[in-house]
C-alpha positions, 0 to 999 in steps of 0.5 A: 514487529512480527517474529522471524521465521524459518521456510517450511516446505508446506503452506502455513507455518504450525502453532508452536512455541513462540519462546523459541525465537531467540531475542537477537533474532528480530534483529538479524532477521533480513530485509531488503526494502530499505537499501534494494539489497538484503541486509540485517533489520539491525543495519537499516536506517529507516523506520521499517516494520516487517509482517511475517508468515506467523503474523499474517496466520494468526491474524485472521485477515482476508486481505492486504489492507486488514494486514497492514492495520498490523502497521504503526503509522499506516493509516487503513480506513475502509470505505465501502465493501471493496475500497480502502483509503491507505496512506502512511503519516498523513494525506489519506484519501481513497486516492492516496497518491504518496506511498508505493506499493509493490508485490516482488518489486512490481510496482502497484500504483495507476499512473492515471493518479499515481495512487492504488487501487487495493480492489484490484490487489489479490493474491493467496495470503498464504503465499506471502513471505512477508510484507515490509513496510517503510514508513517515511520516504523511500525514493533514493531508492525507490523513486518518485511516489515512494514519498511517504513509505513503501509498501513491499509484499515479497511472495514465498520461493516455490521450492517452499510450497511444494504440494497441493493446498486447497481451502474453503471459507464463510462468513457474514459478510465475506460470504465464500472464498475458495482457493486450489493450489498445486506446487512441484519440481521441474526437472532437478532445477526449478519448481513452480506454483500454480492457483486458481482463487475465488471470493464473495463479498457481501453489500454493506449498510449506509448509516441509515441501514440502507443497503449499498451496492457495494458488494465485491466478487473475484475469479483469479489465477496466477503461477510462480516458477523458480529456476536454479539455471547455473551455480551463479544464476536463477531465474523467477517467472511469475504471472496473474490475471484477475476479474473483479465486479465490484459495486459503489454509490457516489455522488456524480455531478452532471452538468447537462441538462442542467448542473446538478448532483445526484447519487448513483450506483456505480459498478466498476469491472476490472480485468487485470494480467501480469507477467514478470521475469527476474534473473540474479547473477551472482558475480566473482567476490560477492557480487550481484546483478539483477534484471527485472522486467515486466508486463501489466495490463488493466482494464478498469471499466465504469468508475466515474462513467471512464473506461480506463485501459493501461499497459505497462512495460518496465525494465528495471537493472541493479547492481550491488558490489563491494569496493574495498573493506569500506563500501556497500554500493547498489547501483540501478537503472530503470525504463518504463513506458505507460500507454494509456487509453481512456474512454469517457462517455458522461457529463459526470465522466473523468474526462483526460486529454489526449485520451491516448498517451504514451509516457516513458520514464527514466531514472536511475539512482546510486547509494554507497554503505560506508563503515566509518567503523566497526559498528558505525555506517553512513548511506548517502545516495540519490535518485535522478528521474526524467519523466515527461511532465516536470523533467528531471527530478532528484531524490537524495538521501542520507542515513546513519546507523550506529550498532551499539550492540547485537541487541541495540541500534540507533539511527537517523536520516535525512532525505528529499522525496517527490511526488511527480504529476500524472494522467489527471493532475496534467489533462483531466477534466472532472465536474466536482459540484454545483453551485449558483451564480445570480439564481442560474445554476453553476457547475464546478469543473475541475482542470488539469494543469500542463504547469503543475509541479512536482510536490516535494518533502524534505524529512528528518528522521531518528530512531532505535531498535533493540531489546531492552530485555531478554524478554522485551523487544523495542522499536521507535521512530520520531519524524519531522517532516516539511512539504512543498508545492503541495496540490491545490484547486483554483478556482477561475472566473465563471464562464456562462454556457448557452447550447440550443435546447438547454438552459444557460448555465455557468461553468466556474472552472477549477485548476490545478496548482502548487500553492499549499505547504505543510508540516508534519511531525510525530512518533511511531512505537512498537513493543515485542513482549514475550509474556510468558512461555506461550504468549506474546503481546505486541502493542503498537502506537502512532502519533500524527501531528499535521499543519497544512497551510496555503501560500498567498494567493491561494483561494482553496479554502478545503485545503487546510482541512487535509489534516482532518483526514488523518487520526492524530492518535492509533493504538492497538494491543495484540496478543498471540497465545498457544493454547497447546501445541497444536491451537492458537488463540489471537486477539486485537484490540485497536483505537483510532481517534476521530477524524475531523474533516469530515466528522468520522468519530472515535473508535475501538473495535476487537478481532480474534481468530482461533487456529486449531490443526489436528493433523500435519495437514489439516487446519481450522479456523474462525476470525471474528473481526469489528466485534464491539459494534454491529457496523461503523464509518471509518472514512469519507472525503468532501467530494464524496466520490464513493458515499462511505458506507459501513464496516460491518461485524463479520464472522468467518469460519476457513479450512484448510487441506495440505496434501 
């Protein structure tokens, strides 16, 4: 886990010595991922990791998915230059659709396939606070798609990033970046930030050292605006937009003129905007209000030859009070409305019926802390959602935390979560291969299914963290977890096609189902060693364990391989070393085992980043990252919907101004 941190009122926290965080500071450092409320990381009964302001600095990274490599148990493969598969304890693909994903409680998942698209996830490093990370469900809180974790970014308060920064980057393969930022005071009772960033990306290499089309540029702006309105009352507004070009090659499957599958350049144009509003009311005796509401709007154009436009509306209502000596209790409610259009225009197109819909949600959930003692405290709560496809659905959850000390926590939990359906899963309508039947060419279709189910976990879970010595902080989290209803592909019976002008070609339709199950357990660790004055070590490792089985009657004979997509074993060793005051020196070293299905080998692989500032206001650095081999692949899948190519040996060198 990083190190806790102090606000400074500039951008960037300043190499310094790292044997100034206090032991018992990791423990009481606040979070507020697991509960929707703040509380002490001692008191959380989940397994949660927090990346901090000093970690995301010194390790060189240019993007969230190289943060959250930081993460045991967060599987990260890079696909190509622009597209990421990110899950968390299993199920990787580049449409993961079990771990949500948020920037300030806004959610970031595509209610077309209920999964993120990390191209379209940018936002200046430098104004996170800190990234929380749940591993294993979080849906009592959460809700549905928070199945196998949560992913929390909470940005900085603008009072802590007042003044102008503007920094300016090269390298190999991310060839430019350029970020402008302002910050100041409204009046005497709010302050604000505004940004304008840019990046370019290069194309990399398939296997063969042929080039890939697949590189990757952006033109953002945002701003943050925070607000002091009363001694009990605040109000943050915030806002994005965003354009992204970014190439690909996949493999499209065509079924007229006739079935066949050929390779493609396929550029995607995304053009993004958010606004969001968050107003806290403090109340008489402690308590707190909150009520969030925001605006998202996507443009994706060109991906599997659709044009995909959403507009999301969300309202969302929390309430945390205290009721007696005993109990804790948050409360929420939540509305959210998805309106959609999607525009095919291929025979290889993502087709989905109707293609416009409009799908409300609604959910609610309540979760009560209860101090059976001094240092003993049991969570119970659940979420009830109603969505539009499975009806209700309910995610309760229990947790049981005993604080043995100030240093040394022990946990367990237990819970269901679910992963509700979407856009695809209920109407779409994609050809996914070729085949023959007699020598007359076939085409594989795949269905949605209006009968599909909700697939659901049911995970147990125990834990501690703590310092084991003055010196040597400790966390680990064992899990055991059994999956139901799990999604599968049906084939049918071929249907023969005869149009005017073509030839006759079969049509062997694919459907959704729920008839999988599967079984997962392991173990997750991480050590925080203050090595000497100057230095820290923080070695990380995760182990995986996947049993996928089919039930009876189930003809999809892929389905068991979803266990190869994900490594059994990721190690990786991090060191952070003060050279003096003013220089900081990092490196990574990281392990990943093969992957099985399909065949992606071993690896290990080093970065490093030099930080050195020679004035208050002025930084530079130089990240070496994939530094032991010129270029590797990290993911594919079967369906081959982006070919994978190359992560390349990079280089990059940054500057950074504070004025």
């Amino acid at each position: 886990m990083g190190t806790a941190s102090g606000q400074k009122s500039q951008q960037g926290p300043t190499p310094r010595d790292i044997s100034e965080l206090a032991p018992e500071d990791l423990m009481k450092l606040r979070v507020t991922s697991a509960a929707n409320k703040e509380q002490a990381l001692s008191k959380v009964g989940a397994a949660l990791f927090v990346i901090t302001r000093e970690d995301i600095a010194s390790s060189g990274a240019n993007n969230i998915p190289d943060l959250l490599r930081l993460v045991p148990g967060v599987e990260v493969a890079q696909i190509d230059s622009n597209q990421w598969a990110i899950s968390i304890r299993g199920f990787n693909s580049f449409s993961s659709n079990k771990v949500l994903a948020l920037i300030d409680g806004r959610a970031l998942y595509q209610p077309l396939f209920s999964g993120v698209l990390w191209d379209q996830q940018d936002l200046p490093l430098e104004d996170i606070e800190r990234i929380e990370v749940i591993r294993g469900p979080g849906a009592t809180v959460w809700g549905a798609n928070a199945m196998n974790g949560v992913i929390n970014i909470i940005t900085r308060h603008t009072r802590d990033t007042k003044g102008g920064l503007v920094t300016t980057g090269a390298g190999s393969w991310r060839a430019g970046e350029a970020l402008v930022q302002y910050g100041g005071d409204v009046g005497s009772v709010g302050t604000y930030r505004t940004f304008g960033k840019y990046f370019d990306v290069r194309s990399s290499l398939f296997p063969d050292q042929q080039a890939a089309n697949d590189g990757w540029h952006s033109w953002a702006g945002g701003f943050r605006s925070d607000w002091d309105l009363t001694p009990r009352d605040t109000l943050t507004v915030q806002g994005d937009v965003r354009t992204t070009v970014a190439g690909g090659t996949s493999l499209a499957t065509f079924s007229e003129p006739r079935p066949v599958q050929a390779v493609i350049n396929s550029p995607v144009r995304n053009t993004l905007g958010d606004v969001m509003g968050t107003w806290r009311h403090s109340l008489a005796g402690g308590s707190e209000t909150t009520l969030r509401v925001f605006y998202d709007h996507i443009e994706r154009n060109g991906e599997a030859a659709t044009d995909v436009t959403n507009d999301t509306i969300d309202v969302d209502f929390e309430h945390h009070l205290a009721i007696g000596a005993r109990n804790d209790v948050v409360w929420g409610l939540n509305a959210r409305v998805n309106i959609d259009h999607i525009r095919a225009y291929g025979s290889h197109s993502l087709e989905v019926t109707p293609a416009r819909s409009t799908v409300p949600f609604v959910s609610g959930f309540f979760q009560d802390e209860i101090r059976l003692a001094n240092s003993l405290f049991l969570t119970l709560g659940s979420k009830l959602e109603h969505n539009d496809y499975t009806g209700l659905e309910y995610e309760p959850g229990a947790q049981l935390v005993w604080t043995l000390s100030e240093r040394h926590t022990l946990w367990t939990s237990a819970s269901r979560a679910i992963r509700q359906p979407n856009r695809v899963d209920f109407g779409g309508r994609f050809n996914v291969g070729v085949a023959a039947i007699n020598d007359i060419p076939a085409v594989l279709t795949l269905s949605g299914n209006s009968a599909i189910k909700a697939e659901q976990l049911f995970d147990y879970e125990a834990g501690y963290r703590g310092q084991i010595h003055p010196r040597l902080g400790f966390g680990l989290a064992t899990f055991l977890s059994y999956y139901r209803n799990l999604e599968t592909t049906e084939a049918g019976q071929p249907l023969l096609v005869v149009n005017p002008g073509i030839a006759p070609y079969f049509v062997i339709p694919v459907a959704f189902a729920n008839l999988a199950r599967a079984r997962n357990y392991g173990a997750e660790l991480y050590f925080h060693w203050t090595a000497a004055r100057r230095w820290t070590l923080s070695p990380g490792y995760s182990f995986l364990q996947m049993s996928v089985q089919q039930d009876p009657g189930s003809r999809d004979a892929a389905r068991s391989s979803i266990s190869g997509y994900s490594a059994k074993h990721r190690l990786q060793v991090r060191s952070v070393l003060n050279l003096r005051p003013n220089v900081e020196w990092s490196a990574t070293v990281r392990y990943v085992s093969r992957l099985a299905t399909p065949k992606i080998a071993s690896y290990v692989t080093a970065d490093t980043t030099l930080r050195w500032r020679p004035r208050d206001d002025l930084e530079f650095s130089i990240t070496g990252q994939n530094l032991l081999t010129p270029g590797r692949l990290e993911f594919s899948d079967l369906t081959m919907i982006l070919i994978p190519s190359q992560v390349r040996r990079n280089a990059f060198a940054k500057l950074a101004w504070r004025f």
